[in-house]
N, CA, C, O and CB atoms as a CASP TS submission, in Angstrom:
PFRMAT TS
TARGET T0000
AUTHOR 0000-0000-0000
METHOD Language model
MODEL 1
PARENT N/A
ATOM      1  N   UNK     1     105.133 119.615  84.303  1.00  0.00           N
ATOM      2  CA  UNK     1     106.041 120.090  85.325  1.00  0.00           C
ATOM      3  C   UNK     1     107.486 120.083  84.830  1.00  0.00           C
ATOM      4  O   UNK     1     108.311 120.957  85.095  1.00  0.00           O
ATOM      5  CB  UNK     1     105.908 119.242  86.576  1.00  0.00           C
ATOM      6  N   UNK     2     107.674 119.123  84.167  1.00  0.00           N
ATOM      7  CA  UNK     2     109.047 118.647  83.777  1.00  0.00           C
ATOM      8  C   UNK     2     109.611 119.855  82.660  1.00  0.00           C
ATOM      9  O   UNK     2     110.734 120.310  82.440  1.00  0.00           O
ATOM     10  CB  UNK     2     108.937 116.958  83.035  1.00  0.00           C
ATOM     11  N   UNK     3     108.421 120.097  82.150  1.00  0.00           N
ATOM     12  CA  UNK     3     108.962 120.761  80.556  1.00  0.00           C
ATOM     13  C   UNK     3     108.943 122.272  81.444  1.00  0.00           C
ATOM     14  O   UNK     3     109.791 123.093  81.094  1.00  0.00           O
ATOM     15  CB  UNK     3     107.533 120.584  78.686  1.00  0.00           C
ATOM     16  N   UNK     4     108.116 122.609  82.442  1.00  0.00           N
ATOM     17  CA  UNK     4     108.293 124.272  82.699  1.00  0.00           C
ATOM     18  C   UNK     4     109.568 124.596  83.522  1.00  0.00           C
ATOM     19  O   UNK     4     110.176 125.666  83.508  1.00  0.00           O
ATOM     20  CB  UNK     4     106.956 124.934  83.602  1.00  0.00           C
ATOM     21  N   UNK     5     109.866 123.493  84.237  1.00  0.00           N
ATOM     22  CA  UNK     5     111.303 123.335  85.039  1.00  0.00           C
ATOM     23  C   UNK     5     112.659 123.818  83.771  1.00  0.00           C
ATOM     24  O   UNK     5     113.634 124.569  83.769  1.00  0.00           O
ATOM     25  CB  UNK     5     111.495 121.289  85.650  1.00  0.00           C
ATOM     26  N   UNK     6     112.060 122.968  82.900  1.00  0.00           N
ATOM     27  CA  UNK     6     113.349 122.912  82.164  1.00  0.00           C
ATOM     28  C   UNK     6     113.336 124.497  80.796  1.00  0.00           C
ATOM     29  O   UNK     6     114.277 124.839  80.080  1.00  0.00           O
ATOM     30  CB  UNK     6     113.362 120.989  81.295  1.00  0.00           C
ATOM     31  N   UNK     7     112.399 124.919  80.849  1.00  0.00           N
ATOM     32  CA  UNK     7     111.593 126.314  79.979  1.00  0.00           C
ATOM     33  C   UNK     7     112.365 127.321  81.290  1.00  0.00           C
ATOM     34  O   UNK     7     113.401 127.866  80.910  1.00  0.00           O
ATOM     35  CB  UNK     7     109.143 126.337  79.875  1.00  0.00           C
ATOM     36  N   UNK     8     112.081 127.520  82.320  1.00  0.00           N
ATOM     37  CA  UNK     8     112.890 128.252  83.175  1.00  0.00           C
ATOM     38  C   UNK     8     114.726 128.638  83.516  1.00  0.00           C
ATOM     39  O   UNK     8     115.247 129.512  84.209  1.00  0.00           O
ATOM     40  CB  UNK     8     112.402 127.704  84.077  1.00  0.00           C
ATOM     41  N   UNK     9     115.244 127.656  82.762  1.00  0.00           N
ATOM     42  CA  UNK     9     116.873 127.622  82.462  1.00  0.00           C
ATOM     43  C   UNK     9     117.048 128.408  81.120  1.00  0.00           C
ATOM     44  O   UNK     9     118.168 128.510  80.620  1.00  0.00           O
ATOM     45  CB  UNK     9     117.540 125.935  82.269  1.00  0.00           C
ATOM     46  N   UNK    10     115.640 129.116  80.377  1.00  0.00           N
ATOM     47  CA  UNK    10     116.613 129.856  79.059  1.00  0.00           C
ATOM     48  C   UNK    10     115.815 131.426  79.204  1.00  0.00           C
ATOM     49  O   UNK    10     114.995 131.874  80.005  1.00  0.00           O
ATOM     50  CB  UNK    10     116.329 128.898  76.999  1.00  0.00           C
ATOM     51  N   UNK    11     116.358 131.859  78.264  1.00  0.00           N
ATOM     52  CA  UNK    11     116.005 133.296  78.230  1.00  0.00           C
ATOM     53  C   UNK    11     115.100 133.765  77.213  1.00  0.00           C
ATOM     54  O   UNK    11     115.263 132.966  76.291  1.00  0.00           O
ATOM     55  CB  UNK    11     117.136 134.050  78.100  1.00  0.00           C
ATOM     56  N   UNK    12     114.129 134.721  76.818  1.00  0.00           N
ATOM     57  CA  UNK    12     113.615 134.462  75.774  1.00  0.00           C
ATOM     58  C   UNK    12     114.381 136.470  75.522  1.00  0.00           C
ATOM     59  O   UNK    12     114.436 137.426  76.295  1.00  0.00           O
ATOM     60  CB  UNK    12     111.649 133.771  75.802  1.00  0.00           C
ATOM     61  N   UNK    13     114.665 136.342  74.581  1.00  0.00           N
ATOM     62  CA  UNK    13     115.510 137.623  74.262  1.00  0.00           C
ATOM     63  C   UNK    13     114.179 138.125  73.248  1.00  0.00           C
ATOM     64  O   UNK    13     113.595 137.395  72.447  1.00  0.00           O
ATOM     65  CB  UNK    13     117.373 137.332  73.388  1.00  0.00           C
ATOM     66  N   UNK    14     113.922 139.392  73.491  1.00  0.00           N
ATOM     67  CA  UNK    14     112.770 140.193  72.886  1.00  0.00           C
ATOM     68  C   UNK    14     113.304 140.507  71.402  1.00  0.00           C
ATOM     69  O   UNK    14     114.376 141.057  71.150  1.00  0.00           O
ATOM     70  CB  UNK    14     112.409 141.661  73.805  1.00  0.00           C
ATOM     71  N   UNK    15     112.460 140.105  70.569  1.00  0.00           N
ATOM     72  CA  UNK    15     112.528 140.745  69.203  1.00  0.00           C
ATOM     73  C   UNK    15     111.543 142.022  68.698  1.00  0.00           C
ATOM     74  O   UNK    15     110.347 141.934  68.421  1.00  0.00           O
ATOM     75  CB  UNK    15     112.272 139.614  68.280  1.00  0.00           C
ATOM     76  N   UNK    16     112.616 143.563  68.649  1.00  0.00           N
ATOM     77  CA  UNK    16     112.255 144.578  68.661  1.00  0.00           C
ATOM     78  C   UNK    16     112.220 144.929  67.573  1.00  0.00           C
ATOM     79  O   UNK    16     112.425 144.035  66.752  1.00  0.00           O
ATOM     80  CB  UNK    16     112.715 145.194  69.308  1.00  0.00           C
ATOM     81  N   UNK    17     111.947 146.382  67.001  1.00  0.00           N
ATOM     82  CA  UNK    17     112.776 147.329  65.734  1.00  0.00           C
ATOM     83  C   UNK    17     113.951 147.017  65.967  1.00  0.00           C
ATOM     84  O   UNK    17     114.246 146.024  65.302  1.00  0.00           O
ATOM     85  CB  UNK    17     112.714 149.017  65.688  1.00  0.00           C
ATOM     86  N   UNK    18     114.775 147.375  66.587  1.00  0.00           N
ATOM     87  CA  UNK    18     116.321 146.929  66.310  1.00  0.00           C
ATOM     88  C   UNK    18     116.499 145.813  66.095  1.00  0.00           C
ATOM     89  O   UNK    18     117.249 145.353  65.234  1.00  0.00           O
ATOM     90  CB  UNK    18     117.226 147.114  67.228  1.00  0.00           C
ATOM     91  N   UNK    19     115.855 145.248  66.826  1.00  0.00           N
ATOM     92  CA  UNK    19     116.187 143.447  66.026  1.00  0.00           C
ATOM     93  C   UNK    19     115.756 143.100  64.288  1.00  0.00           C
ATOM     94  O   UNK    19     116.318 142.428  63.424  1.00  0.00           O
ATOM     95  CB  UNK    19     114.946 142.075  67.030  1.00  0.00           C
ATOM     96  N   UNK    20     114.801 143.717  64.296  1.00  0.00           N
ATOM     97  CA  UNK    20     114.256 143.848  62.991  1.00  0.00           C
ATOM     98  C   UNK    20     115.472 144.307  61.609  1.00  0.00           C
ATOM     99  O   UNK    20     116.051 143.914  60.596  1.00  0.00           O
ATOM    100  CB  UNK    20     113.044 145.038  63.236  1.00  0.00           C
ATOM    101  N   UNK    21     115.268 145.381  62.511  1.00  0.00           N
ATOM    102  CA  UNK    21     116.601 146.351  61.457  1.00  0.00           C
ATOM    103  C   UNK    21     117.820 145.763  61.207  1.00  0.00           C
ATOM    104  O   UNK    21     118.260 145.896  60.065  1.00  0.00           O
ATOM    105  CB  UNK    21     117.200 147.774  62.138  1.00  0.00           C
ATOM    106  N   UNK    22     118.408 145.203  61.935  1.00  0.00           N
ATOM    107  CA  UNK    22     119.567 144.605  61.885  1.00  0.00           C
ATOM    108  C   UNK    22     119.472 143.277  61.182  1.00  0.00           C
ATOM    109  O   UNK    22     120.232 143.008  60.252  1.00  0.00           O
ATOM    110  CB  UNK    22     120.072 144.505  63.166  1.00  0.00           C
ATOM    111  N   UNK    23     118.559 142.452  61.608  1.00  0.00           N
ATOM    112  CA  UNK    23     118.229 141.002  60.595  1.00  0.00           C
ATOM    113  C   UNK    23     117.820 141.845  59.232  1.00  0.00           C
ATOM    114  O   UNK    23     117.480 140.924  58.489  1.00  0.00           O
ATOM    115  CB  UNK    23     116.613 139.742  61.264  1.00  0.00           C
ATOM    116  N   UNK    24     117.640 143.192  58.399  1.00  0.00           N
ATOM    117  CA  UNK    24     117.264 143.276  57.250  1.00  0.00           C
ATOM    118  C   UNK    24     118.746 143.335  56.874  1.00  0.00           C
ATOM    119  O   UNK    24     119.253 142.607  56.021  1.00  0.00           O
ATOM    120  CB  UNK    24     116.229 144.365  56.885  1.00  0.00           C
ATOM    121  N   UNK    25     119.375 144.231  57.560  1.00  0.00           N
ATOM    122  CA  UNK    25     120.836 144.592  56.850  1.00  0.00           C
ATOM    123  C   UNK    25     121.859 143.329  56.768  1.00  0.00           C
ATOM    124  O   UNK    25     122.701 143.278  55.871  1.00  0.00           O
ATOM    125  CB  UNK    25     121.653 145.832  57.781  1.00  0.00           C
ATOM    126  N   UNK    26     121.715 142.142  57.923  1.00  0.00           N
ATOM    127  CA  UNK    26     122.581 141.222  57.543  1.00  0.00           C
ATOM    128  C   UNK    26     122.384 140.443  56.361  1.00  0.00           C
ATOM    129  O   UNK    26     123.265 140.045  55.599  1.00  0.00           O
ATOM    130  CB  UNK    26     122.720 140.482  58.465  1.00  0.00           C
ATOM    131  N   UNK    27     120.654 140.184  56.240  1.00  0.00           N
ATOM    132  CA  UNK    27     120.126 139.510  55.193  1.00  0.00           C
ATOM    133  C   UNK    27     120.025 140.074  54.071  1.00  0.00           C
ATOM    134  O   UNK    27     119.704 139.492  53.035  1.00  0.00           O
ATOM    135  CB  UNK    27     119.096 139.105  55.419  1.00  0.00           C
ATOM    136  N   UNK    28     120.427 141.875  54.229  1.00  0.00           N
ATOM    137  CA  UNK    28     120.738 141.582  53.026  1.00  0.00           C
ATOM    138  C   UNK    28     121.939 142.153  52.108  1.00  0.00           C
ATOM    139  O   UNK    28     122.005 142.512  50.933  1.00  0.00           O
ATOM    140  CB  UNK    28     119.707 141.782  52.531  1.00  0.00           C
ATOM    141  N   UNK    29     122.905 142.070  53.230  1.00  0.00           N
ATOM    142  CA  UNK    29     124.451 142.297  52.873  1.00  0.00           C
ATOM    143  C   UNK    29     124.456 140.585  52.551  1.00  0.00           C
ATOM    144  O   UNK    29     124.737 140.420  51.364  1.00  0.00           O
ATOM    145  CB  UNK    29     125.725 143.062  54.388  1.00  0.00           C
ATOM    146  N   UNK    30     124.266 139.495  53.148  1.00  0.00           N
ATOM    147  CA  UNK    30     124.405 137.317  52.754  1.00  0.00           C
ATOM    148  C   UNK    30     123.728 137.420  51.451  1.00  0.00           C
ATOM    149  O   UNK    30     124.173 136.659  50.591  1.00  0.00           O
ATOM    150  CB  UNK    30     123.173 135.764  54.084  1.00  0.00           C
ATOM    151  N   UNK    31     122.371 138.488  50.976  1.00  0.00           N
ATOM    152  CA  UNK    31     122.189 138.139  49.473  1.00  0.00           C
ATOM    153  C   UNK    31     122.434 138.712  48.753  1.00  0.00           C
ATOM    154  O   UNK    31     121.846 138.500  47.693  1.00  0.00           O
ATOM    155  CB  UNK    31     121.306 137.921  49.018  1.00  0.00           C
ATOM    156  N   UNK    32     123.489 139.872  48.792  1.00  0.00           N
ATOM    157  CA  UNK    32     124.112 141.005  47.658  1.00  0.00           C
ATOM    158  C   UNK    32     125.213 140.032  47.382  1.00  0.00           C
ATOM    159  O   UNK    32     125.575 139.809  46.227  1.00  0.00           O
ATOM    160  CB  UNK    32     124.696 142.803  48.242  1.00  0.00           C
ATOM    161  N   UNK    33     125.888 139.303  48.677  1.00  0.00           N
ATOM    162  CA  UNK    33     127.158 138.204  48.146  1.00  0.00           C
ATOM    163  C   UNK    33     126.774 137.003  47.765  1.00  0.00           C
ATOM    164  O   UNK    33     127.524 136.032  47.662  1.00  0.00           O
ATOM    165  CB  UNK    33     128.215 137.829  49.185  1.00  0.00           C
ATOM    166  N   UNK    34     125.294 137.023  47.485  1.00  0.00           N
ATOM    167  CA  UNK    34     125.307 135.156  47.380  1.00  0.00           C
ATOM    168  C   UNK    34     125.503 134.475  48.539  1.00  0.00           C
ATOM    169  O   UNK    34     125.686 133.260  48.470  1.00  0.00           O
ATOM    170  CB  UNK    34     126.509 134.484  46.486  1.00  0.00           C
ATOM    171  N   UNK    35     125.499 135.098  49.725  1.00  0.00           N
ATOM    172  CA  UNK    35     125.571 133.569  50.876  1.00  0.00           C
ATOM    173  C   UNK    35     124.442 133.853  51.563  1.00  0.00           C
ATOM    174  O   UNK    35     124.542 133.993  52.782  1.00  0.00           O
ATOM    175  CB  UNK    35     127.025 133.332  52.151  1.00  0.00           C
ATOM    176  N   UNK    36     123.394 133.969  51.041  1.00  0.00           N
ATOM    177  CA  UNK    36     122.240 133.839  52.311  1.00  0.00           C
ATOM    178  C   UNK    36     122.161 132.459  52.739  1.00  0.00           C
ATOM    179  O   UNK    36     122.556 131.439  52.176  1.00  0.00           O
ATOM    180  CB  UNK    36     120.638 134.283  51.880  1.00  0.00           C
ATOM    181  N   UNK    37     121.564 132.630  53.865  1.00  0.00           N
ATOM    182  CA  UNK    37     121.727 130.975  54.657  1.00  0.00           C
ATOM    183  C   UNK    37     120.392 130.596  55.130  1.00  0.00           C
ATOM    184  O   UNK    37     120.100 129.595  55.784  1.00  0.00           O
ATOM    185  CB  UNK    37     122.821 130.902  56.175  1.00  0.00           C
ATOM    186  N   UNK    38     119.384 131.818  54.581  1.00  0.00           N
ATOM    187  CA  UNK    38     117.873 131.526  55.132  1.00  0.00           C
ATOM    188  C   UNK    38     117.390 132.382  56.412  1.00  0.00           C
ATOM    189  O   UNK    38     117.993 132.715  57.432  1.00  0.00           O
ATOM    190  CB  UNK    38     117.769 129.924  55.589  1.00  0.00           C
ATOM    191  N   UNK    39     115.683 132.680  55.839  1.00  0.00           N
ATOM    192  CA  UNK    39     115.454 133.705  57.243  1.00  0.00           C
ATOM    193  C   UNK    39     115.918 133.024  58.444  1.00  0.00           C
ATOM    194  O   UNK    39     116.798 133.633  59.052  1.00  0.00           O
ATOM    195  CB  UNK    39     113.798 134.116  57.577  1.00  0.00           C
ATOM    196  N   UNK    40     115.619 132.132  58.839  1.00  0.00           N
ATOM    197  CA  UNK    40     115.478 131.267  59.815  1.00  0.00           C
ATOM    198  C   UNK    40     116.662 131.366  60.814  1.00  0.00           C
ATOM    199  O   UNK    40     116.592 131.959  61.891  1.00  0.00           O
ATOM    200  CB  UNK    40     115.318 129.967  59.242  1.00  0.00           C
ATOM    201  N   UNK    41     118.391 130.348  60.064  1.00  0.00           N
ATOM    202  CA  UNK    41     119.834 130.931  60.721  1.00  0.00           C
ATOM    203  C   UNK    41     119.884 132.706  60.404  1.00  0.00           C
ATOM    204  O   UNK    41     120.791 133.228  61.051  1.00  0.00           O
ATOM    205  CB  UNK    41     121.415 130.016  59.789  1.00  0.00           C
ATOM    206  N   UNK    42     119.217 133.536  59.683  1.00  0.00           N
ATOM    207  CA  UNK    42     119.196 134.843  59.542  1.00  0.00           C
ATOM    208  C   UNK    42     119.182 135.434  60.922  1.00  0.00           C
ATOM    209  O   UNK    42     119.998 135.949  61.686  1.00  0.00           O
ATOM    210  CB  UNK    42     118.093 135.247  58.712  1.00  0.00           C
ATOM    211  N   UNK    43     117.565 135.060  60.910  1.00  0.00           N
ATOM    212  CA  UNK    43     117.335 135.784  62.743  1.00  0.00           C
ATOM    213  C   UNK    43     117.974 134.756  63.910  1.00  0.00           C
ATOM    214  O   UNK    43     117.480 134.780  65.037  1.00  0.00           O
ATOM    215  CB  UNK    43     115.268 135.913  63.284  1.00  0.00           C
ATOM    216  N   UNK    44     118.620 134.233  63.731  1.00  0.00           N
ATOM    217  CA  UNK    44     119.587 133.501  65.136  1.00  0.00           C
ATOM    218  C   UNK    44     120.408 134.091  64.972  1.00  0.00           C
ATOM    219  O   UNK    44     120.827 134.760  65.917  1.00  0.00           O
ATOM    220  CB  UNK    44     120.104 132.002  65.339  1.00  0.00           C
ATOM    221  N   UNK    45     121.070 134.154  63.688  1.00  0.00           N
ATOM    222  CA  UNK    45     122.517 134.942  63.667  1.00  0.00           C
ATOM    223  C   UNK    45     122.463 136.554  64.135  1.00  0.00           C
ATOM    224  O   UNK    45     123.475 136.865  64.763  1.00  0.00           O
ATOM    225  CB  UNK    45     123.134 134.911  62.017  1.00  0.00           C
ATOM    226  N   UNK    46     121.639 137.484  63.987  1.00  0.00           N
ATOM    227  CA  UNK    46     121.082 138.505  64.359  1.00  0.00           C
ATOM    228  C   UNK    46     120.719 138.530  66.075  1.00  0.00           C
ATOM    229  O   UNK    46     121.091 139.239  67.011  1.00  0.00           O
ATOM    230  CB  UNK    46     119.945 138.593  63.435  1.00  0.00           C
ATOM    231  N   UNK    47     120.338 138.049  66.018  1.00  0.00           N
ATOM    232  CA  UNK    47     119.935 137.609  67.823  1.00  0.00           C
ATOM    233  C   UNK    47     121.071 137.390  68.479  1.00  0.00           C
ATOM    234  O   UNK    47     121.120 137.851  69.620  1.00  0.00           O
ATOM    235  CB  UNK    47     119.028 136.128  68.152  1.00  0.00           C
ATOM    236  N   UNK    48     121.579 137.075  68.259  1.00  0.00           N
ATOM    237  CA  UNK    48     123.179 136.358  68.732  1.00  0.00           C
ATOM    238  C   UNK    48     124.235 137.532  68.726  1.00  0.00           C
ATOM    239  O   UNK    48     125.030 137.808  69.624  1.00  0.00           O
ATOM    240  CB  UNK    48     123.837 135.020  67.468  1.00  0.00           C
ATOM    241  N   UNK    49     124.013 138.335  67.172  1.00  0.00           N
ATOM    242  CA  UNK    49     124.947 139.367  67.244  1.00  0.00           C
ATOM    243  C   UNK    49     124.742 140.250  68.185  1.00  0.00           C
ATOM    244  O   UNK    49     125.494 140.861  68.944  1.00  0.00           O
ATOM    245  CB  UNK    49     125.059 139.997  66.173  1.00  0.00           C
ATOM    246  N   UNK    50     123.187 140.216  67.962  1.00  0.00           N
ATOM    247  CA  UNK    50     122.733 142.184  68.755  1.00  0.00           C
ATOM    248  C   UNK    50     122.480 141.715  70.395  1.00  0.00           C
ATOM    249  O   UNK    50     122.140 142.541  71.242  1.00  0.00           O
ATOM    250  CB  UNK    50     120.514 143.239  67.904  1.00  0.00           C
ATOM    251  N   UNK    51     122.711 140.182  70.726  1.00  0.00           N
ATOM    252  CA  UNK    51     122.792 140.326  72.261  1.00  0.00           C
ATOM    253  C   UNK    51     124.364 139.636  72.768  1.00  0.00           C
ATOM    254  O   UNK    51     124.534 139.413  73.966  1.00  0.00           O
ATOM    255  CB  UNK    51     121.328 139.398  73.024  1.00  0.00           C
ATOM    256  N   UNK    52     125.254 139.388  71.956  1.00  0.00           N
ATOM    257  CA  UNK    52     126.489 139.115  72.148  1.00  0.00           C
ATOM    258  C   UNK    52     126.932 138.077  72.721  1.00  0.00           C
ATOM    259  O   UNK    52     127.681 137.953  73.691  1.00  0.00           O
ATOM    260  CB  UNK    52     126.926 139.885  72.625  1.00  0.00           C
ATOM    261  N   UNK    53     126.209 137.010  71.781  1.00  0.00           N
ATOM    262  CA  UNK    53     125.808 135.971  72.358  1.00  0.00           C
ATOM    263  C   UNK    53     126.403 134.716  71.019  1.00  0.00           C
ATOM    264  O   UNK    53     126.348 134.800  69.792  1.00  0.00           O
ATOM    265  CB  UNK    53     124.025 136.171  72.757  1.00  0.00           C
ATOM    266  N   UNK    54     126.882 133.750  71.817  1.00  0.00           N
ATOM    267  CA  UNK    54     126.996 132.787  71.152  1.00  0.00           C
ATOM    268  C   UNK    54     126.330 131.686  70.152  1.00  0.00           C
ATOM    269  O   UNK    54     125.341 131.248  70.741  1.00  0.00           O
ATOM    270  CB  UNK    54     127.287 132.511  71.763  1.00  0.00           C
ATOM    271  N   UNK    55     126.442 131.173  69.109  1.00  0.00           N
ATOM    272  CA  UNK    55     125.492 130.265  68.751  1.00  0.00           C
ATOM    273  C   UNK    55     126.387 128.743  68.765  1.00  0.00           C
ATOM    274  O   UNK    55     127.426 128.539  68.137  1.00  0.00           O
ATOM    275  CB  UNK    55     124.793 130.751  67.224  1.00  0.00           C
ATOM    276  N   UNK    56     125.794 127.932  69.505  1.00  0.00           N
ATOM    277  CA  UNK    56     126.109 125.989  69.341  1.00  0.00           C
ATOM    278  C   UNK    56     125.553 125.574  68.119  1.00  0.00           C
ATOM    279  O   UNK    56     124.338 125.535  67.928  1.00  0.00           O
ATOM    280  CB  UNK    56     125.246 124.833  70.614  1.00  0.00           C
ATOM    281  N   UNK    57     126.459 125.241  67.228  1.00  0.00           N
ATOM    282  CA  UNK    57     126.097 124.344  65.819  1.00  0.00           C
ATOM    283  C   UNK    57     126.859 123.748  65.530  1.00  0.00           C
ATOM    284  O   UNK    57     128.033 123.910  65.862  1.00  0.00           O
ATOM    285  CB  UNK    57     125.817 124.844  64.650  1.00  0.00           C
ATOM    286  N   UNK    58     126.469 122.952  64.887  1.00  0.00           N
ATOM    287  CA  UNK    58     127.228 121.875  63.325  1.00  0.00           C
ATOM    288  C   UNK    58     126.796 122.732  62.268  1.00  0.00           C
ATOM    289  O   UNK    58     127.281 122.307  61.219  1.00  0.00           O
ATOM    290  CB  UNK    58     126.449 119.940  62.900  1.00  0.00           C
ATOM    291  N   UNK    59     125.927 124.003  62.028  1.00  0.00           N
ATOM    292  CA  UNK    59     126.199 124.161  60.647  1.00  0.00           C
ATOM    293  C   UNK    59     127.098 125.517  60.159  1.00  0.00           C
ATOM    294  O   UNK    59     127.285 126.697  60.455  1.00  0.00           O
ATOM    295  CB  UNK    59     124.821 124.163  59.996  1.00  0.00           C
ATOM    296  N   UNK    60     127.414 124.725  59.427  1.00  0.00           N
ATOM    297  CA  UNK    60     128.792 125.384  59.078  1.00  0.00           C
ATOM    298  C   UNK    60     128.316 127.028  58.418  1.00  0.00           C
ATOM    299  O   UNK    60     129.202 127.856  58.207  1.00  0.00           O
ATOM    300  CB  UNK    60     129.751 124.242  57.734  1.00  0.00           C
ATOM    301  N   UNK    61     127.149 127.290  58.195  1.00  0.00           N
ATOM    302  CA  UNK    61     126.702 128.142  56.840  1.00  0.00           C
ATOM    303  C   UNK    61     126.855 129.827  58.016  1.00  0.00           C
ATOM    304  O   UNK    61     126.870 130.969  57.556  1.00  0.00           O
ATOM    305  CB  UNK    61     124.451 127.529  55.948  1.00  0.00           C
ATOM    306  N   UNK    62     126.933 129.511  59.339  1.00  0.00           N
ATOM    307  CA  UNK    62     126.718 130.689  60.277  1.00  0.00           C
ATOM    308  C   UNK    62     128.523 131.129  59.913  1.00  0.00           C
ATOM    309  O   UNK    62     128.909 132.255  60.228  1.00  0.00           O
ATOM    310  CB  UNK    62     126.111 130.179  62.302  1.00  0.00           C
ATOM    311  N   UNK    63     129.262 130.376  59.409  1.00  0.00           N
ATOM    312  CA  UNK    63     130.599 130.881  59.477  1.00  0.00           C
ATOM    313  C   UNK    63     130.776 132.280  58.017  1.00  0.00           C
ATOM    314  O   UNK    63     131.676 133.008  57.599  1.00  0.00           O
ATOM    315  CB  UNK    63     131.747 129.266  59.268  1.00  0.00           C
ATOM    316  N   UNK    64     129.661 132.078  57.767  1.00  0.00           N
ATOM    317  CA  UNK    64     129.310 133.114  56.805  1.00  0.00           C
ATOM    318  C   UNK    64     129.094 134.416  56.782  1.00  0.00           C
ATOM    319  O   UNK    64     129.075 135.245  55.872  1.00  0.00           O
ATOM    320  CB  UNK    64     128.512 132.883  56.408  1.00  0.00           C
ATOM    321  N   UNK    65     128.918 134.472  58.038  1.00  0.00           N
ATOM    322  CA  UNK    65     128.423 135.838  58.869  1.00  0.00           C
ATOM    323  C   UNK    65     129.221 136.619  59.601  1.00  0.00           C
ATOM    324  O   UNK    65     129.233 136.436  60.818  1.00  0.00           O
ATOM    325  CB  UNK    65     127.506 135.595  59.806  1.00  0.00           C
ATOM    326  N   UNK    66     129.928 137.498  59.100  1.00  0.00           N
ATOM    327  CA  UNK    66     131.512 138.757  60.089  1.00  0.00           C
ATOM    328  C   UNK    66     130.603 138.720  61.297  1.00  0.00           C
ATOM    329  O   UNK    66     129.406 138.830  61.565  1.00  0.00           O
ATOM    330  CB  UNK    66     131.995 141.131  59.365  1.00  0.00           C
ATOM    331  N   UNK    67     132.077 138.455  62.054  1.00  0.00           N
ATOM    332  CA  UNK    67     131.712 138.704  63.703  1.00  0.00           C
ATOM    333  C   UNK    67     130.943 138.029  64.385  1.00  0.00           C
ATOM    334  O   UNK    67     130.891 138.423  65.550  1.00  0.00           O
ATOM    335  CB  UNK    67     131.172 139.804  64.017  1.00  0.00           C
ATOM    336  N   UNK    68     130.243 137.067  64.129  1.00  0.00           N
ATOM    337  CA  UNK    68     129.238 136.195  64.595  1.00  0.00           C
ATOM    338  C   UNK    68     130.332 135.000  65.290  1.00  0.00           C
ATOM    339  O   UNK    68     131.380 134.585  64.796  1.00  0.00           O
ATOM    340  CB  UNK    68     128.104 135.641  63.227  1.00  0.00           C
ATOM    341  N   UNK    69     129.540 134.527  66.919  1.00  0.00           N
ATOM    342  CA  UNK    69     130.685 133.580  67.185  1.00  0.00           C
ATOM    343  C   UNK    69     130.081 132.500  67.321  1.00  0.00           C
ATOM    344  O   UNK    69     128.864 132.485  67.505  1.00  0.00           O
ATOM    345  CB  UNK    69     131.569 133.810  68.316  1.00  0.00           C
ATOM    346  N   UNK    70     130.912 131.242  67.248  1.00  0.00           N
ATOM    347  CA  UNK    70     129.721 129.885  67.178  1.00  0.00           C
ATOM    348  C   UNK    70     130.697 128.814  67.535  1.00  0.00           C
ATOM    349  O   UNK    70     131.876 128.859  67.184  1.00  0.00           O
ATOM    350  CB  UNK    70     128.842 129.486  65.431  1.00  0.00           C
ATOM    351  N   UNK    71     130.323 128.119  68.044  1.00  0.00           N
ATOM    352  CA  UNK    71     130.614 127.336  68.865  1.00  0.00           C
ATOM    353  C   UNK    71     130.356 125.902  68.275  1.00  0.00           C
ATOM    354  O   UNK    71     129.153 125.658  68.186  1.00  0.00           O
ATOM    355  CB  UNK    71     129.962 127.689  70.012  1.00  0.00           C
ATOM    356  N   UNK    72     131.176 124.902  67.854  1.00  0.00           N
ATOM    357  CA  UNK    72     131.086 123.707  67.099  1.00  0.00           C
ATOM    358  C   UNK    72     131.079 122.301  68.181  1.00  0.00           C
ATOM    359  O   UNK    72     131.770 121.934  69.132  1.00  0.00           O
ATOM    360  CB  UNK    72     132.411 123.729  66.016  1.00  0.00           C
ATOM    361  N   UNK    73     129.911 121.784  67.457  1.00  0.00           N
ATOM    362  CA  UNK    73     130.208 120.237  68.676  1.00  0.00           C
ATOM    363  C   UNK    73     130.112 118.820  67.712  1.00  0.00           C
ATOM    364  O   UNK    73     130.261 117.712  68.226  1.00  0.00           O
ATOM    365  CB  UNK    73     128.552 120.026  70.221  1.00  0.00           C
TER
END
């Protein structure tokens, strides 16, 4: 009960072709410069861009990414 209460406060944002497309081109404009940061912050950072959306971190490696906004705690 506890965990679906608390599953109901987020959003699950659909990963499409455009989502697709866009996580190839960021990933792979981060490894033509040497800063890839991994699929993983890849598709958050992508998700974040293409729904205009913020990311909460400590890691520093998303500051790697034009236009991406993030939020430090």
């Amino acid at each position: 009960m506890k965990v679906a209460a608390l599953l109901e406060l987020f959003t699950v944002l659909p990963i499409d072709e455009t989502i697709y497309e866009a996580f190839g081109r960021i990933s792979s404009a981060l490894a033509l410069r040497g800063d890839a940061i991994g699929d993983s912050g890849e598709v958050i950072a992508t998700l974040a861009l293409m729904y205009d959306g913020e990311i909460i971190t400590r890691d520093r490696h998303f500051s790697k990414i034009p236009h991406l906004k993030t939020i430090s705690y």
